[in-house]
C-alpha positions in Angstrom: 0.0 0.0 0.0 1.1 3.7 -0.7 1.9 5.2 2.7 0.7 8.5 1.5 -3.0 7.2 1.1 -2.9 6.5 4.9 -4.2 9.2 7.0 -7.7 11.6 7.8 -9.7 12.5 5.2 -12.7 14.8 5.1 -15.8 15.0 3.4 -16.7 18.3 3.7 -20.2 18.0 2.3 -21.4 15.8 5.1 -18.6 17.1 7.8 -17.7 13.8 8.5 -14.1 12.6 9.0 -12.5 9.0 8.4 -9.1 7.3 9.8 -7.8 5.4 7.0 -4.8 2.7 7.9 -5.2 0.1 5.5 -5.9 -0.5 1.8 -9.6 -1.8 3.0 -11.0 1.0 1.1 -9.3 4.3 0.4 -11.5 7.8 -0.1 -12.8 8.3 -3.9 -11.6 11.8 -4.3 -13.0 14.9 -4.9 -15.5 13.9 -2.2 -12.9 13.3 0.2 -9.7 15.7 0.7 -6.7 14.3 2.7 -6.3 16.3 5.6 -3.0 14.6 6.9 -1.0 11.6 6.6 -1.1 11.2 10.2 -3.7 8.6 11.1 -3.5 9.8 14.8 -4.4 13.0 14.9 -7.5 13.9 17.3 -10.7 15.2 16.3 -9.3 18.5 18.0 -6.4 18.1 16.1 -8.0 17.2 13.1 -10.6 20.6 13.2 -7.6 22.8 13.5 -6.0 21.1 10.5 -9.1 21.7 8.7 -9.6 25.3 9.8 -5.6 26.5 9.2 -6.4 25.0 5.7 -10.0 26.4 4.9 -11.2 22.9 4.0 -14.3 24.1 5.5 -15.4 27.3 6.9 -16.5 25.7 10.3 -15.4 23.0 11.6 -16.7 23.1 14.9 -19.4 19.7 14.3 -17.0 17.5 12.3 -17.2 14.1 13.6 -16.3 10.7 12.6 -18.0 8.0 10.7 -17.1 4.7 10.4 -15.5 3.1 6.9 -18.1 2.1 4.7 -18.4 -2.1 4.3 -17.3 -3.6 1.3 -19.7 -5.8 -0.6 -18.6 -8.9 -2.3 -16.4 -7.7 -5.0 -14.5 -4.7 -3.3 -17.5 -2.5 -4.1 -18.8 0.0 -1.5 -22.1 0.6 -3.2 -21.3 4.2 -3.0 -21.5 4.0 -6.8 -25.2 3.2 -7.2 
């Protein structure tokens, strides 16, 4: 796996926030912005990240979600 793809990404349009540390499934961009390589950042952490780089213009109620499951065939179903 790519160590770069590892890390906290954001999807700003729902304000949610995933932990990627595994190939299990990696963010489809442009939904999902990296916000570090750094896959142990806190959520405080992670809202200051996202504020100094103006991935969203409040990041106060960013929380986390859990990775979606894969369905037989490495799909998410995202794509439906």
């Amino acid at each position: 796996m790519d160590p770069t793809k590892i890390g906290i990404y954001l999807k700003a349009a729902e304000g949610k926030l995933a932990r990627v540390t595994s190939p299990y499934w990696l963010p489809p961009a442009p939904e999902w912005a990296l916000v570090t390589n750094d896959p142990n950042v806190t959520l405080t952490e992670a809202r200051d990240i996202i504020a100094s780089r103006g991935l969203m213009k409040d990041p106060a109620n960013v929380c986390w979600t859990a990775l979606p499951l894969l369905e037989e065939g490495g799909s998410t179903g995202e794509d439906r």
